[in-house]
N, CA and C atoms as a LAMMPS dump frame, in Angstrom:
ITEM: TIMESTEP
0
ITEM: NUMBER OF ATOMS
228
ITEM: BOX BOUNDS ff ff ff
-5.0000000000000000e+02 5.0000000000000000e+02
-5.0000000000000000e+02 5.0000000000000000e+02
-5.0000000000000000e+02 5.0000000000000000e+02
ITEM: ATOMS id mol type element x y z
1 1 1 N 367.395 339.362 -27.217
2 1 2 C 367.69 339.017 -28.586
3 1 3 C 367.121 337.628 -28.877
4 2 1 N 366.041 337.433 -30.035
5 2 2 C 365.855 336.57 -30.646
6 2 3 C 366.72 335.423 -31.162
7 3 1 N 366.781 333.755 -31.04
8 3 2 C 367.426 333.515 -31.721
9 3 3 C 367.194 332.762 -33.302
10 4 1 N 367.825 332.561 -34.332
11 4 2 C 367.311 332.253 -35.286
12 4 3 C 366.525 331.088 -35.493
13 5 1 N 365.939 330.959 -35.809
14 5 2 C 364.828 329.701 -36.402
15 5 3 C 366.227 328.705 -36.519
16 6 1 N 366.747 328.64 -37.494
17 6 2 C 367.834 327.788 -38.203
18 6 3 C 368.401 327.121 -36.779
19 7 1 N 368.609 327.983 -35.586
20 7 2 C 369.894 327.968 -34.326
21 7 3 C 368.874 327.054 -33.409
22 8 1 N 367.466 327.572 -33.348
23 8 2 C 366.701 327.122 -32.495
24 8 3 C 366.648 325.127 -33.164
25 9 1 N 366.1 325.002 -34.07
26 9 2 C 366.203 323.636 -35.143
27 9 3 C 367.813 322.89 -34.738
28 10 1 N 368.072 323.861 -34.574
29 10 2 C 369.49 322.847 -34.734
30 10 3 C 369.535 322.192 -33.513
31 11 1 N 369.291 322.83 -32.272
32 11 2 C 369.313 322.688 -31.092
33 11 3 C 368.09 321.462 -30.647
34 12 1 N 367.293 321.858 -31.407
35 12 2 C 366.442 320.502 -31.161
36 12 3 C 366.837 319.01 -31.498
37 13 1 N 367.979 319.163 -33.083
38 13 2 C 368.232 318.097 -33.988
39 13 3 C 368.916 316.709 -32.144
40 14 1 N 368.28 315.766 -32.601
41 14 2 C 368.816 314.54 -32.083
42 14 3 C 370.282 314.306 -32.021
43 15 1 N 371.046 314.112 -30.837
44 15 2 C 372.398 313.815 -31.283
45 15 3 C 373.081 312.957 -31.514
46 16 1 N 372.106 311.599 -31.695
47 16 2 C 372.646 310.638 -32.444
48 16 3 C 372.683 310.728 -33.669
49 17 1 N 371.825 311.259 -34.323
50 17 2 C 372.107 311.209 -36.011
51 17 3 C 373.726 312.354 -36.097
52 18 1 N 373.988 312.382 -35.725
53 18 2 C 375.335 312.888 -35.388
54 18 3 C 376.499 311.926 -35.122
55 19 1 N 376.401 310.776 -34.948
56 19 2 C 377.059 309.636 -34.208
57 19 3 C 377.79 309.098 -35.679
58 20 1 N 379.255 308.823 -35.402
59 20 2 C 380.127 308.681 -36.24
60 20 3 C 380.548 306.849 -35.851
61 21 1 N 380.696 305.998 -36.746
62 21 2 C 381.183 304.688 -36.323
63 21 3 C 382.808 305.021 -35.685
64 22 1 N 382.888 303.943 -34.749
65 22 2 C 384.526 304.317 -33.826
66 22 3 C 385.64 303.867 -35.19
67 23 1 N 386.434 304.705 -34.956
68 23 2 C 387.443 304.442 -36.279
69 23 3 C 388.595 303.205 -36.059
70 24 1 N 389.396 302.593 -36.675
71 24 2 C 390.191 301.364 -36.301
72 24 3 C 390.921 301.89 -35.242
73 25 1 N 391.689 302.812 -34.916
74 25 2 C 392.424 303.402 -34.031
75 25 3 C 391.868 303.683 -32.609
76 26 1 N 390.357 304.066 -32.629
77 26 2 C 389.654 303.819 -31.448
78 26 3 C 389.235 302.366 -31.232
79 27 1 N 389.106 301.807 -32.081
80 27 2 C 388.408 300.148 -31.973
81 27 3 C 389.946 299.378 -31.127
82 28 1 N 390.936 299.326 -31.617
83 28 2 C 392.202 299.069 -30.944
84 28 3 C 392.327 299.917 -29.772
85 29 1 N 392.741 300.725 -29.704
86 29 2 C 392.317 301.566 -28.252
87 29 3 C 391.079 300.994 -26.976
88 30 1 N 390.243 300.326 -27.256
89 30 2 C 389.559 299.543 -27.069
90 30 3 C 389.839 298.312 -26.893
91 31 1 N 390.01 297.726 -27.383
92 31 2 C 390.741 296.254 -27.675
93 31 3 C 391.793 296.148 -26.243
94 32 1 N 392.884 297.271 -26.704
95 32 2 C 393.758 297.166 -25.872
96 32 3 C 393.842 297.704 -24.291
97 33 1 N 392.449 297.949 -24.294
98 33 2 C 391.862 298.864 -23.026
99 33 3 C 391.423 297.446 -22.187
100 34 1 N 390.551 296.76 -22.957
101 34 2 C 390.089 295.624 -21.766
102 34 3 C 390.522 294.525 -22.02
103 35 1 N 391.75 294.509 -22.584
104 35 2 C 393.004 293.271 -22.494
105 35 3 C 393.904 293.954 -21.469
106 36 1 N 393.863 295.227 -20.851
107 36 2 C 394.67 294.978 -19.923
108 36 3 C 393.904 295.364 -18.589
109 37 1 N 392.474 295.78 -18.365
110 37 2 C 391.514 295.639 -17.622
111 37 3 C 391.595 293.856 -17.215
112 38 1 N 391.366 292.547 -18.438
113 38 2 C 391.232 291.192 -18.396
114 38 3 C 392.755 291.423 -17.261
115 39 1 N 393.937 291.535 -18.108
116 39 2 C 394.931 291.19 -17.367
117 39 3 C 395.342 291.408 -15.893
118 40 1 N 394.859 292.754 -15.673
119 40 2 C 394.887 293.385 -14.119
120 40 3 C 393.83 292.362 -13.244
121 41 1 N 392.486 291.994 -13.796
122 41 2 C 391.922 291.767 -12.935
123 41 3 C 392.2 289.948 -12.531
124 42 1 N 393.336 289.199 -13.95
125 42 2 C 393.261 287.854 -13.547
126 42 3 C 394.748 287.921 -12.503
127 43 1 N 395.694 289.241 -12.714
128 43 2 C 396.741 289.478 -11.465
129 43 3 C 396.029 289.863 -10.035
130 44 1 N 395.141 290.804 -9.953
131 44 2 C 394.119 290.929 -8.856
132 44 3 C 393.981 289.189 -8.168
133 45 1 N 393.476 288.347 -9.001
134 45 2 C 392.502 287.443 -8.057
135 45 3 C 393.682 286.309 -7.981
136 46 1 N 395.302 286.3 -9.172
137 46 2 C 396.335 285.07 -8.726
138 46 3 C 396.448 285.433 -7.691
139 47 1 N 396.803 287.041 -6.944
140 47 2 C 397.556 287.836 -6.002
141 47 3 C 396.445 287.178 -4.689
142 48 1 N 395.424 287.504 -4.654
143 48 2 C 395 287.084 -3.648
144 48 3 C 394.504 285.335 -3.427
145 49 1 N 394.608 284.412 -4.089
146 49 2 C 394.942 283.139 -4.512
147 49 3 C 396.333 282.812 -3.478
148 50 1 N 397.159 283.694 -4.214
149 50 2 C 398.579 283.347 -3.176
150 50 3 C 398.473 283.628 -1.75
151 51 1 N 398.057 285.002 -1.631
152 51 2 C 397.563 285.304 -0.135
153 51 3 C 397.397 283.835 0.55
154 52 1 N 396.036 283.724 -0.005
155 52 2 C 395.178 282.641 0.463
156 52 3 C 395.557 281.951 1.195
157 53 1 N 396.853 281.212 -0.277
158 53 2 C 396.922 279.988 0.215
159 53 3 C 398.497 279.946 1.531
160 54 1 N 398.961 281.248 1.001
161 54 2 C 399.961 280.968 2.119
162 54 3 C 399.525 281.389 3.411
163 55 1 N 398.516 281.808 3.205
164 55 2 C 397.813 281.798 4.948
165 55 3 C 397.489 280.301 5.442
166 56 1 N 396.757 279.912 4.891
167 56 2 C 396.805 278.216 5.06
168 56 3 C 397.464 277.526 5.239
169 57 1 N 398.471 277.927 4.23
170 57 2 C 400.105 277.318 4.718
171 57 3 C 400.588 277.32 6.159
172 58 1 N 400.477 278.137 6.29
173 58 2 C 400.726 278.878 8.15
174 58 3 C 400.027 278.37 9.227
175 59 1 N 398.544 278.712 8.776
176 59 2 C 397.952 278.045 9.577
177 59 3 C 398.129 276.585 9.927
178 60 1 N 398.229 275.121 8.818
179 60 2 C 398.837 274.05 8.643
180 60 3 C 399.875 273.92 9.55
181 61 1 N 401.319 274.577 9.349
182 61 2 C 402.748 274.763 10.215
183 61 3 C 401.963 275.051 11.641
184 62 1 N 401.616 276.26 11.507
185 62 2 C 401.353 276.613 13.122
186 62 3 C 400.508 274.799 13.961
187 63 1 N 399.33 274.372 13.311
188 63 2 C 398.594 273.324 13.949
189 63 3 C 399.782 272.074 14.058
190 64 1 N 400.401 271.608 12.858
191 64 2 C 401.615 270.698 13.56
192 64 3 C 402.509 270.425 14.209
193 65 1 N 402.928 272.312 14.407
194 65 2 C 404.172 272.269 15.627
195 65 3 C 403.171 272.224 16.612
196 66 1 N 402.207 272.652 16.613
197 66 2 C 401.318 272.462 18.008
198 66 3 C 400.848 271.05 18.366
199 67 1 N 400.992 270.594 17.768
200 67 2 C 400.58 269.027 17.521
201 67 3 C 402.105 268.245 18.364
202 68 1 N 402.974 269.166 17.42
203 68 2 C 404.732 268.181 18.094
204 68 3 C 404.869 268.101 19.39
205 69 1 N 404.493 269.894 19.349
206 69 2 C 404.632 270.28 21.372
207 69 3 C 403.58 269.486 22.528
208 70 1 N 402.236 269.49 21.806
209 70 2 C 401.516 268.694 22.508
210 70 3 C 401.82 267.21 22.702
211 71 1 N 402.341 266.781 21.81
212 71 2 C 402.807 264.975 21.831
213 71 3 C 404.104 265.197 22.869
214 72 1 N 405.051 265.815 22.802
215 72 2 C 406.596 265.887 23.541
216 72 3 C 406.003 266.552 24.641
217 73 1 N 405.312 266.717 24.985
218 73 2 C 404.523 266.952 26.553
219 73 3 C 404.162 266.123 26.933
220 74 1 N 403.123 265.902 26.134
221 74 2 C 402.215 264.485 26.763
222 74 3 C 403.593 263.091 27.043
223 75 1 N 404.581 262.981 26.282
224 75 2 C 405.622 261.873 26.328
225 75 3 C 406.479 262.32 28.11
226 76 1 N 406.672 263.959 27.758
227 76 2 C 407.744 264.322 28.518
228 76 3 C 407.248 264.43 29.799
């Protein structure tokens, strides 16, 4: 079966001239899509910030008690 001229044309037509501007409801939808993409990703990098620094922290504690024990040796 043949298909119509009209069906075949249509099928060729470009599908951007088809393209509708995003309406306020998608534009907000949007909006509110990568305000909380922004927000996740500035909790992502505080979260590992804290990591960080309380590893350092540790590390710090751990080198001064090692520091105490080494001095109260060296005394003792």
């Amino acid at each position: 079966m043949a298909e119509s001229s009209s069906a075949f044309f249509q099928k060729l037509r470009p599908k951007f001239l088809d393209w509708e501007p995003p309406t306020e409801e998608e534009k907000a939808l949007e909006v509110k899509a990568r305000r909380d993409a922004k927000a996740a990703e500035l909790q992502k990098v505080t979260a590992l910030a804290q990591a960080r620094e309380a590893e350092r922290a540790a590390l710090r504690k751990r080198r001064s008690e090692a520091k105490a024990r080494a001095k109260k040796m060296a005394r003792g």
